[in-house]
C-alpha positions as CSV (number, residue, x, y, z in Angstrom):
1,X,0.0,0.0,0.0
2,X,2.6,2.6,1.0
3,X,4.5,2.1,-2.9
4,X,1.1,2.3,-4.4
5,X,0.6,5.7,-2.2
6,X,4.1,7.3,-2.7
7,X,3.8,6.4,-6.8
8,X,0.1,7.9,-6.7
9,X,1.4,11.0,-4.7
10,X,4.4,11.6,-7.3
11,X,1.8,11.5,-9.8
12,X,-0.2,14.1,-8.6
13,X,2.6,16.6,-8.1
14,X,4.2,15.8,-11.4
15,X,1.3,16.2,-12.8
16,X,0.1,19.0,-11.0
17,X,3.4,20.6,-11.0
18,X,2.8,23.3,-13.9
19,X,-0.9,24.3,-12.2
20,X,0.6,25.3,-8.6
21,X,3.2,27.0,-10.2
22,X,0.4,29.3,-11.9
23,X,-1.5,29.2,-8.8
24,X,1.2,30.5,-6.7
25,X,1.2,34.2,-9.3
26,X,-2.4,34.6,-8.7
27,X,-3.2,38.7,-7.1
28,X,-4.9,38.8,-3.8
29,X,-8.1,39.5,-5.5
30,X,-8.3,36.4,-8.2
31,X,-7.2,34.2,-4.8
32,X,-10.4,36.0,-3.2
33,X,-12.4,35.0,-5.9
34,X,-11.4,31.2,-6.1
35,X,-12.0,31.5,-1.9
36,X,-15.2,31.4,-2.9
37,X,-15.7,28.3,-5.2
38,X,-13.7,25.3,-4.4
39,X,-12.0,22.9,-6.8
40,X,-14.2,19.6,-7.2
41,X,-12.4,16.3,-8.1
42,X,-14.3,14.3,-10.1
43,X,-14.0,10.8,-11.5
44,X,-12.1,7.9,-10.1
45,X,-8.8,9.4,-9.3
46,X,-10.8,11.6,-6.8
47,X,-11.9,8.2,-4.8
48,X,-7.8,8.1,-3.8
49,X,-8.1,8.4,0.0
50,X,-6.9,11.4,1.1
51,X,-6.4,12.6,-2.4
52,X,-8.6,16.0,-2.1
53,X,-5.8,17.0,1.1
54,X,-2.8,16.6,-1.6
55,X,-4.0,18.2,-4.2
56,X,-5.4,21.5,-1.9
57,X,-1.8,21.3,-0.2
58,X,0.0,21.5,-3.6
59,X,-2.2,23.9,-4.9
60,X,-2.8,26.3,-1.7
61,X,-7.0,26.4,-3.2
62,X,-9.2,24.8,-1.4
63,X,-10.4,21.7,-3.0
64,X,-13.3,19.5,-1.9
65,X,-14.0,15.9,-3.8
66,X,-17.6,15.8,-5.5
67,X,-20.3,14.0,-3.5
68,X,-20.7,10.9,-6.6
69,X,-17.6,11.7,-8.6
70,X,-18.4,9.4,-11.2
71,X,-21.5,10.5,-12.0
72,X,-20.1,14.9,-12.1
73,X,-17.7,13.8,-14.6
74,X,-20.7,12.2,-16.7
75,X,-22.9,15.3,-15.9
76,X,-19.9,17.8,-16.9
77,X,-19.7,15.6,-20.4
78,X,-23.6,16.1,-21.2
79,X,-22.9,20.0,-20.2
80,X,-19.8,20.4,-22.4
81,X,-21.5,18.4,-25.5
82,X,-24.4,20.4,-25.0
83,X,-22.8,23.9,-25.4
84,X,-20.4,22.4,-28.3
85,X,-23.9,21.6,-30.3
86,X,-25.3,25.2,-29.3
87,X,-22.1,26.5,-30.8
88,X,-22.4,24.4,-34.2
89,X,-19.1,22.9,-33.3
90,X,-20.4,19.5,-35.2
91,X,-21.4,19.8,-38.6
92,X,-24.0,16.9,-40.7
C-alpha cells in the first residue's frame, strides 16, 4: 500500500506541478475569488483516499471531492456536449 501511495502521490505533483506554479502568481483579488468556489475532483482518481488533502496542499486552493464523482464527470460531459452543439461545433 505505501508504494502504491508514494507512486500515486508523485503522480499528482508531477502532474500538478505546472498548475501550482500558476497558482502560486495569482493577485490577492483572483485568490479571493477562487476563496469562494472550491476545486471539485471528479471521477475515479478523486476516490484516492486522502487525495482532495494533496492536491489542496499543492495547490494552496481549497479543494473538496464531488459527492458521486463518477457521475459529475458524466454530468460535466452532457454539459460540455451540449454547449459544443449550441455553438455548431459539429457539422452533418
Amino acid at each position: 500500500r505505501s508504494l502504491i501511495a508514494q507512486a500515486i502521490e508523485r503522480g499528482v505533483e508531477n502532474t500538478l506541478a505546472p498548475l501550482a506554479s500558476f497558482a502560486r502568481n495569482f493577485d490577492a483579488s483572483t485568490l479571493a475569488a477562487l476563496d469562494e468556489r472550491p476545486v471539485y475532483l471528479t471521477g475515479g482518481g478523486a476516490l484516492i483516499p486522502r487525495i482532495g488533502n494533496h492536491v489542496q496542499r499543492l495547490l494552496g486552493l481549497r479543494v473538496r471531492v464531488a459527492a458521486t464523482p463518477h457521475h459529475a464527470v458524466i454530468r460535466g460531459a452532457c454539459a460540455m456536449l451540449e454547449v459544443a452543439d449550441l455553438a455548431g461545433v459539429w457539422t452533418e
